[in-house]
C-alpha positions in Angstrom: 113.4 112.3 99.7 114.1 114.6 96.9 111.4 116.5 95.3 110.8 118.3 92.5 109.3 122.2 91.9 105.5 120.8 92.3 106.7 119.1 96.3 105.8 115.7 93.8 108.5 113.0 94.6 111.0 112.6 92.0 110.6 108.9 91.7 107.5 107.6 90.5 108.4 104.1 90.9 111.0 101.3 91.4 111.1 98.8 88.3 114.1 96.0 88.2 113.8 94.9 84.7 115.0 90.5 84.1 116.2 89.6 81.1 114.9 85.7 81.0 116.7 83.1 78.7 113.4 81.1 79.4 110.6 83.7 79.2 108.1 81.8 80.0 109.1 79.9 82.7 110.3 83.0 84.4 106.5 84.7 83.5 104.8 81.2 84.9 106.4 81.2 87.7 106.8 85.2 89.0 103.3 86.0 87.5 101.5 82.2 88.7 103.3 80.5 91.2 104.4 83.8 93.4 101.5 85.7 92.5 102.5 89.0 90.8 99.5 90.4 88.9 100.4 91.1 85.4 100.4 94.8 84.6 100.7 95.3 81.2 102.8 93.1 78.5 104.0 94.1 75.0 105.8 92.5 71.8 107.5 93.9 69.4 109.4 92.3 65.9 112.0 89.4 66.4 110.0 87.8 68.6 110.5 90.6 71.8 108.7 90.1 74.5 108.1 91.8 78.1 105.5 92.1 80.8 105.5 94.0 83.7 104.4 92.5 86.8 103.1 94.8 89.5 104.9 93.5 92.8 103.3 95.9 95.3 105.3 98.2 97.2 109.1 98.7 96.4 111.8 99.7 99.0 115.5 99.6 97.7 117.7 97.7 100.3 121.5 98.6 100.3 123.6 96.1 102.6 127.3 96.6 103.2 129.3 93.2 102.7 128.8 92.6 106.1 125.5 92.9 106.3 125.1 90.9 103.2 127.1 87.8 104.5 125.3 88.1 108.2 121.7 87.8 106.0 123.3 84.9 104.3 124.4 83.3 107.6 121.2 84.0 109.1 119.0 82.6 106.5 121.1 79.7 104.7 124.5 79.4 107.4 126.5 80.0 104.2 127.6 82.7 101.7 125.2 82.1 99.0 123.9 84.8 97.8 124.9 87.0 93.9 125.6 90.4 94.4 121.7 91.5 93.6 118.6 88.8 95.7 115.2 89.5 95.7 113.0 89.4 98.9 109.0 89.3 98.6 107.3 89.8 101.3 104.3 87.2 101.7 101.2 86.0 104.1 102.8 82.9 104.8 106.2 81.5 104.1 106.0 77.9 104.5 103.1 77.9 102.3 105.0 79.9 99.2 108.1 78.3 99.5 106.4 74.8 98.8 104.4 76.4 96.4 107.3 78.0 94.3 109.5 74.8 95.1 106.6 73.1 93.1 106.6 75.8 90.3 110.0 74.9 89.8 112.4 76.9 92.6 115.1 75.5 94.1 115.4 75.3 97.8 118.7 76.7 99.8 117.2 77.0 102.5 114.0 76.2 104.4 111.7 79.2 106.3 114.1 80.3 109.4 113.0 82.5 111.8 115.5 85.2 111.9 116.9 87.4 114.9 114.7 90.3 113.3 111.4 87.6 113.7 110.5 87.4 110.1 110.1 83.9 108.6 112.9 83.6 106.1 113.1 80.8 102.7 115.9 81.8 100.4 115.2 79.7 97.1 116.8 80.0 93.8 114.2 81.0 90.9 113.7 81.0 87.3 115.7 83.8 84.9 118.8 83.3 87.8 117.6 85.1 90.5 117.9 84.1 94.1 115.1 85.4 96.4 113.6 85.5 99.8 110.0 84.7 100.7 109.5 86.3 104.0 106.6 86.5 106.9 107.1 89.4 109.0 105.8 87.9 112.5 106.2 91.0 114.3 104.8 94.5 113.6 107.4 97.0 112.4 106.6 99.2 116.0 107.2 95.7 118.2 110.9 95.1 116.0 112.1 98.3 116.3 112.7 97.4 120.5 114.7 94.6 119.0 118.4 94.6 119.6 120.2 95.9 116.3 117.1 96.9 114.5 116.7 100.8 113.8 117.8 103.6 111.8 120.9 104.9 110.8 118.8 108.6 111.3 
């Protein structure tokens, strides 16, 4: 990780900022249905709007195409996904996924245990994103024996 002249990380925090033709449905369901706690919100003239929803913890996860149509096969057995999906990591998938399918997501494809044992739902959600609800049933020490799972270190 780069750092800066105080040995202070150089990035403070990960933000992927939506624009939403339907505000707020995209606020009702992101902030409601999936359970992101609103951090802050602002307006400004003309009606702007924004609010900032703290999802936890933030990794950035860079697939090669390969990598991005295996996920896809794994998870929905067809290319599916845009070019940019969002995964959320959650206590129980099943439960979420009928919860958000009731907040007004669309299924692709049921929770599927995948080969790196997390419970998988891929769903298409408000403001066009596509995401992934998923259950890690394994700790992160019992998946890394798994075959294919480490680091490119």
């Amino acid at each position: 990780m780069t750092t800066d002249a105080d040995d202070q990380p150089t990035v403070r925090q990960l933000r992927l900022v939506v624009a939403a033709d339907d505000y707020d449905a995209a606020v009702a369901f992101f902030r409601d249905a999936l359970g992101l706690p609103e951090q802050a919100a602002f307006s400004g003239g003309d009606g702007a709007r924004v609010v900032i929803l703290d999802a936890g913890r933030a990794t950035l996860e860079i697939a090669n195409p390969a990598q991005k149509k295996m996920i896809d096969e794994v998870e929905v057995g067809r290319q599916v996904a845009p070019r940019i999906r969002l995964a959320f990591e959650v206590d129980d998938s099943r439960a979420a996924t009928e919860r958000l399918v009731a907040a007004g997501a669309t299924e692709v494809a049921p929770p599927t245990v995948t080969p790196w044992q997390s419970l998988n739902a891929r769903l298409d959600a408000p403001a066009g994103l596509q995401i992934t609800v998923f259950q890690e049933l394994r700790s992160l020490d019992e998946r890394t024996g798994l075959d294919g799972f480490g680091t490119d270190a």
